[in-house]
N, C-alpha and C positions, 0 to 999 in steps of 0.2 A: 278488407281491401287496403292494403298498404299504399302510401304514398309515394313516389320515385324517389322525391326529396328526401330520403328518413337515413337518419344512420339510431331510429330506435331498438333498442338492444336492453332491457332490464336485466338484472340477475338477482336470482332468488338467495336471501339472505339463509335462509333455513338450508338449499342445498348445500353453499359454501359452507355453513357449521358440520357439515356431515363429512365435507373432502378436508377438514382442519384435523374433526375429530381430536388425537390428543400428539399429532405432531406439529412441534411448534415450526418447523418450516415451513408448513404447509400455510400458517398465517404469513410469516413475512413476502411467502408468494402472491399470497392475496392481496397484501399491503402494497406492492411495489408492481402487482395488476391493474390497479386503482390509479395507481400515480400515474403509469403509464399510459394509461387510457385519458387522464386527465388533461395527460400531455401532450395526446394526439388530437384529441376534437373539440376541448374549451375554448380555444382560439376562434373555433367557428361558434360554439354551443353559445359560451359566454354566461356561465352558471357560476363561478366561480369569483368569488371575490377576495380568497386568501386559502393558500394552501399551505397544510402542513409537511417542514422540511421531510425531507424520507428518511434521514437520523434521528429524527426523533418520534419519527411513527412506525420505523422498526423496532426502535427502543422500547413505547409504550405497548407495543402489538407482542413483544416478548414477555414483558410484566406483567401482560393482561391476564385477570385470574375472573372467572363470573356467565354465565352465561350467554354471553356477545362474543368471546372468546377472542377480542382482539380484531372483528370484523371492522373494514372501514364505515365512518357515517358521516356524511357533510350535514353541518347546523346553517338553519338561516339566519343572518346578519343581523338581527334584531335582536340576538340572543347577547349576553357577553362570555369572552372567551379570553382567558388570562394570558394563555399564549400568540393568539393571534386577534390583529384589531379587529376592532367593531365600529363597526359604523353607521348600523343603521339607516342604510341607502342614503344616507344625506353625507354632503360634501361639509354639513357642518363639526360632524365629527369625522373627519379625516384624517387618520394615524391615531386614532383613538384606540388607547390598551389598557384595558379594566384591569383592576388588581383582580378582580377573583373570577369565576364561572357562574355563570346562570343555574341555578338550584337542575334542568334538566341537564346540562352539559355534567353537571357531576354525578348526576343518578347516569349517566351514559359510558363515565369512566368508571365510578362504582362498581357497575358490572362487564367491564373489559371492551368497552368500544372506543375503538380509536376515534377521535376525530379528524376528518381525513383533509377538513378546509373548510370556509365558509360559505353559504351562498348567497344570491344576488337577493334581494327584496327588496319592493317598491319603498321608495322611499317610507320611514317609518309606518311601514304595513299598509298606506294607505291603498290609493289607486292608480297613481303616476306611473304611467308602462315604464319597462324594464329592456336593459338590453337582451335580454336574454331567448334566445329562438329555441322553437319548439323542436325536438329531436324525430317530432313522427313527421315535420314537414319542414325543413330550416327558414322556410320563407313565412311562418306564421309565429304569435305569440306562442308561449306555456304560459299563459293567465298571468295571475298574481293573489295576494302579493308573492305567494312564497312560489315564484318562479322557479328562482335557482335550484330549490330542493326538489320541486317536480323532474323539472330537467335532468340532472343531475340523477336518480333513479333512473329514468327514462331511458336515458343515453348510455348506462351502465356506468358510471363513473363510482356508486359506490352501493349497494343493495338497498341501504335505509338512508332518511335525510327525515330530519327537524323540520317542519314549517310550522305555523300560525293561521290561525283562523279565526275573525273581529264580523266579518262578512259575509265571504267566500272561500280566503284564501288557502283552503287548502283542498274541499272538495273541485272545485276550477277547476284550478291547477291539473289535478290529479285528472279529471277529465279528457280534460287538452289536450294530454300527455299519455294517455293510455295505461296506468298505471294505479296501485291502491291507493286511494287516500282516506286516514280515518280521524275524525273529529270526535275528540272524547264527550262525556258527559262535559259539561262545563264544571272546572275543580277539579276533576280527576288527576291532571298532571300541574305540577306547579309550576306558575309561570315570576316567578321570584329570577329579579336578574334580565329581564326581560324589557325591553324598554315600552313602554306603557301604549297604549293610544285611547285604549277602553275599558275600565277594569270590570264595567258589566257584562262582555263582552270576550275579551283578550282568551281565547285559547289555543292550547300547543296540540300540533298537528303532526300526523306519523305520515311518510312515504313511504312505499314498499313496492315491487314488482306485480305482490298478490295479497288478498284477503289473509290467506295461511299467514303469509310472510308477517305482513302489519301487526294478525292478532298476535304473533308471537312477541314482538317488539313492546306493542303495549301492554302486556303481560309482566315484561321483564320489567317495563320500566313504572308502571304502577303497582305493583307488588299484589294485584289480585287473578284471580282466576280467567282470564281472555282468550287461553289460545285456543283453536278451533277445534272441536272435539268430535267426535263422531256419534251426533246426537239422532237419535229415531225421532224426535217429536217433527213433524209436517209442519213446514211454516205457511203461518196465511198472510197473502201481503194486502195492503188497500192500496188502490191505485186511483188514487182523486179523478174525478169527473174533469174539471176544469180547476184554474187556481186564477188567486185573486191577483198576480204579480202578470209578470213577460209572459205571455202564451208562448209555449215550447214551436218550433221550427216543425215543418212535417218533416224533418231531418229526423230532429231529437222524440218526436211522436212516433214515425213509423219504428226504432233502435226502442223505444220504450216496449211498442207491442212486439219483436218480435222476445226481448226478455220476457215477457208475462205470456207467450206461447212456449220460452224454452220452461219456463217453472210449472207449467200445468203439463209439460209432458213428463218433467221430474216428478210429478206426482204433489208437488205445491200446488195450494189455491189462493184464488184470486179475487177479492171482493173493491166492486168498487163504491166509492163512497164520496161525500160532498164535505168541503170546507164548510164549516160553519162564518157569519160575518163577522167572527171575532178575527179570524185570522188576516183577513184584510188592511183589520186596525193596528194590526203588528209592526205592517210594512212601515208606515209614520211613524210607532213609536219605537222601532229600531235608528230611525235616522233623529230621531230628537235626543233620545239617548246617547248615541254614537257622537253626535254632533255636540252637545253639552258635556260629554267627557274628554272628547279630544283639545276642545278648544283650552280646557283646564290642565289635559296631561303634559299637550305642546304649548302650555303658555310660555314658557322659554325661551324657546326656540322664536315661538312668534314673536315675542317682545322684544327678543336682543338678536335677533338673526334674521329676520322677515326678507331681506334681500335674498338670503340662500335657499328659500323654500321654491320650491316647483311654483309656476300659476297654476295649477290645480287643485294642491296642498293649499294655496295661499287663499285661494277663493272659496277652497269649504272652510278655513277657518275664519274667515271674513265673515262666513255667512252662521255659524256657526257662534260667534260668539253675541248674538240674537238673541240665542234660547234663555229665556229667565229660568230660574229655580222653579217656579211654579207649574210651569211646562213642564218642565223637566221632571218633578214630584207626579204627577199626573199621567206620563207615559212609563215610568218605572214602577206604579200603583195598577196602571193596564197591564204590565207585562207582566206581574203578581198574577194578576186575576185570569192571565192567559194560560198561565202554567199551571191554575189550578184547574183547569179544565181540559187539562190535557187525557184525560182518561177517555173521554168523549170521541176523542182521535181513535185512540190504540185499542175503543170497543171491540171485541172479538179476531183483533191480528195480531200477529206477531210485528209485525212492521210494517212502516211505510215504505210505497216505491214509487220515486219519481226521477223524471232525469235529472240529471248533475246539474246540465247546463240549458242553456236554451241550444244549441247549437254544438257543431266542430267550433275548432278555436277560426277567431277570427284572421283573413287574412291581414301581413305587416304585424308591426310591433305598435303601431299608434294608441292602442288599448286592451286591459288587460282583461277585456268581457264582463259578462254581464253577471252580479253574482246574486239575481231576483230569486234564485231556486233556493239559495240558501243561505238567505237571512234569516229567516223566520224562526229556521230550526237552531240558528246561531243564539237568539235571543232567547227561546225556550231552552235552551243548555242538552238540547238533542242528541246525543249520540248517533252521526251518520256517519258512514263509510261508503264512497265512487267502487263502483264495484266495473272494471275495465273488460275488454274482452268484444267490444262491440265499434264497431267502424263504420260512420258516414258517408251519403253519397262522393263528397268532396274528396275521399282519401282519409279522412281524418279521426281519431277516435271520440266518441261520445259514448260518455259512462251513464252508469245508474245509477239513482241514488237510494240507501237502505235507510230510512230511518226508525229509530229506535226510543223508544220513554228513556227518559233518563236517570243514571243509575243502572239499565238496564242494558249494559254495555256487550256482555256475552253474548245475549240472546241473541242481539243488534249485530254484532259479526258472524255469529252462526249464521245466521238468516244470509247474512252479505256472502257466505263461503257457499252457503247452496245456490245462490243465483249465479256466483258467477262459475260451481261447477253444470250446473241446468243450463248456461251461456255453453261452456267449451263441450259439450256434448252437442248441444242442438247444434251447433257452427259445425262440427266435425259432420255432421249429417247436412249440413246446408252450407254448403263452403262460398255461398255467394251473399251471406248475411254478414 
């Protein structure tokens, strides 16, 4: 059920590789489809926080040699970017031009991606909303932090976008927005270049239209085996009883069962299973962690800048620089002991399923939602992917969430490519889900 409000429109990166093929026209078409679209709805979207001239992204979309073939890709603002500033959502680096690229922005050119501009994100990744409105409803958020990059896919502006993920930010997002979002293992893609908030934490996040789309992406750009394959093995998912965090909306519950009726008629099963109380413990020692790294990554900032931080950024590092060492040694010592127990979880499934978010995105831009569903698995180094395709009473989409052991990244998007093909089947037979 679409929204009236939408001008949501994604486009599949894999199909555009197929209309390139090996004419190079057919990229600078693509390249100057981008621009154009960029130029007709950021105005309203508000994803964009620097765009690449169109001489010099016809230029590099010519040169491009690798399998991205010269595709455009917007990066989130957090990232740095040689040719265009960075800024890091803070006005404190404003006209800020790093000498060089963040270690992904050059694995992106490496293999022929243009960069097509940057996007919007909450101030250094935190949780300070964003101007940025959601494409499936203009009058509500695209989460955060990595708003702009959600969007930005969403609204068709470029196939794939960069975001980040410390929290939420990029399963949300991807939520919110109707769209793939995948959250590597933790490590998998390097975040060198990057401006810091949590380095237990800090990882890079792919947007894409689709599950296909995404694995192919992080395939290209971590150099292992991901893209979706056409596996016979049956996946089994667990679908938690209850969870120790935000109880899900009977929104995001009834979109959770009608996924786990489209996967048992794919012929998936379905076991459900109970948190153990460790996972509970997680919830605190993600925010003691978080909260004793940022206050150390943004000591800078806070020290010689403290006027230009958000009151929201200012009050968690207020609160924040609280946490002694000792604390701090004692929740990164639980989080040790939570990941070794992770085998207890992924007993006899292939992966987890839970929803993305608690909810649709919420209505206004005053907050970037709630990202209770996925913390836990940020801190366990979880490989998830939002697997899209599913719509709210409100109008608005609510995704699923695949979670996967980590390290165990294929299995983790196979599993997300059968749900959300078991989703466009069951919908096509139930066009009112």
């Amino acid at each position: 059920m679409m929204n009236a409000n939408s001008i949501y429109r994604p486009v599949s990166g894999l199909n555009l590789l197929k209309r390139i093929g090996n004419d190079p026209t057919e990229r600078n078409s693509i390249i100057l489809d981008a621009l154009a679209r960029i130029e007709e709805i950021d105005p309203q979207v508000r994803a964009m926080t620097a765009i690449t001239r169109q001489e010099a992204a016809i230029a590099e979309a010519t040169a491009a040699k690798g399998p991205l073939a010269g595709l455009p890709i917007a990066v989130k603002d957090i990232f740095d970017s040689v040719d265009l500033v960075t800024c890091y959502g803070s006005p404190i680096y404003e006209g800020y031009q790093p000498r060089s690229d963040a270690a992904i922005v050059t694995q992106l050119r490496r293999n022929g991606g243009v960069v097509i501009g940057k996007t919007v994100t909450s101030e250094f990744a935190y949780m300070a909303p964003t101007v940025t409105r959601n494409p499936c409803d203009m009058s509500r958020t695209a989460g955060g932090s990595s708003s702009g990059s959600a969007a930005a896919v969403a609204a068709g502006m470029a196939p794939y976008a960069i975001g980040t993920q410390t929290g939420g930010s990029t399963i949300r997002p991807a939520s919110f927005c109707g769209i793939a979002g995948y959250k590597p293992t933790l490590g998998m893609l390097p975040t060198v270049g990057m401006k810091c908030f949590s380095w237990s934490f800090d990882t890079v996040g792919l947007f894409a239209a689709g599950v296909t789309d995404v694995a192919y992406l992080a395939q290209v750009l971590s150099g292992r085996q991901l893209a979706v394959n056409a596996s016979t093995a049956i996946p089994v998912f667990g679908v938690p009883e209850n969870y120790p965090w935000t109880a899900p909306s009977e929104n995001a519950s009834a979109v959770l069962d009608t996924a786990v009726r489209a996967i048992e008629r794919a012929g998936g099963r379905v076991r459900r299973i109970r948190f153990s109380s460790w996972m509970a413990d997680m919830i605190k020692a993600h925010d003691m962690i978080q909260s004793y790294e940022a206050w150390r990554a943004l000591g800078y900032e806070y020290d010689h800048h403290r006027a230009d931080l958000s009151p929201k950024l200012a009050g968690f590092l207020n609160r924040a620089a609280d946490i002694d060492t000792v604390t701090y040694a004692n929740a990164c010592l639980l989080m040790e002991e939570a990941k070794g127990k992770l085998s207890e979880l992924f007993d006899g499934v292939s992966a987890l399923l839970t929803p993305s978010a608690p909810d649709e995105a919420p209505d206004g831009l005053g907050s970037t939602g709630d990202p209770a569903f996925n913390r836990n698995w940020t801190l366990l180094g979880c490989p998830c992917v939002n697997v899209p395709g599913l719509w709210g009473t409100r109008g608005g989409p609510v995704g699923v969430q695949v979670i996967g052991r980590p390290w165990e990244d294929a299995r983790c998007l196979d599993a997300a490519a059968f749900v959300e093909q078991a989703i466009a089947v069951f919908t096509d037979d139930h066009p009112s889900k």
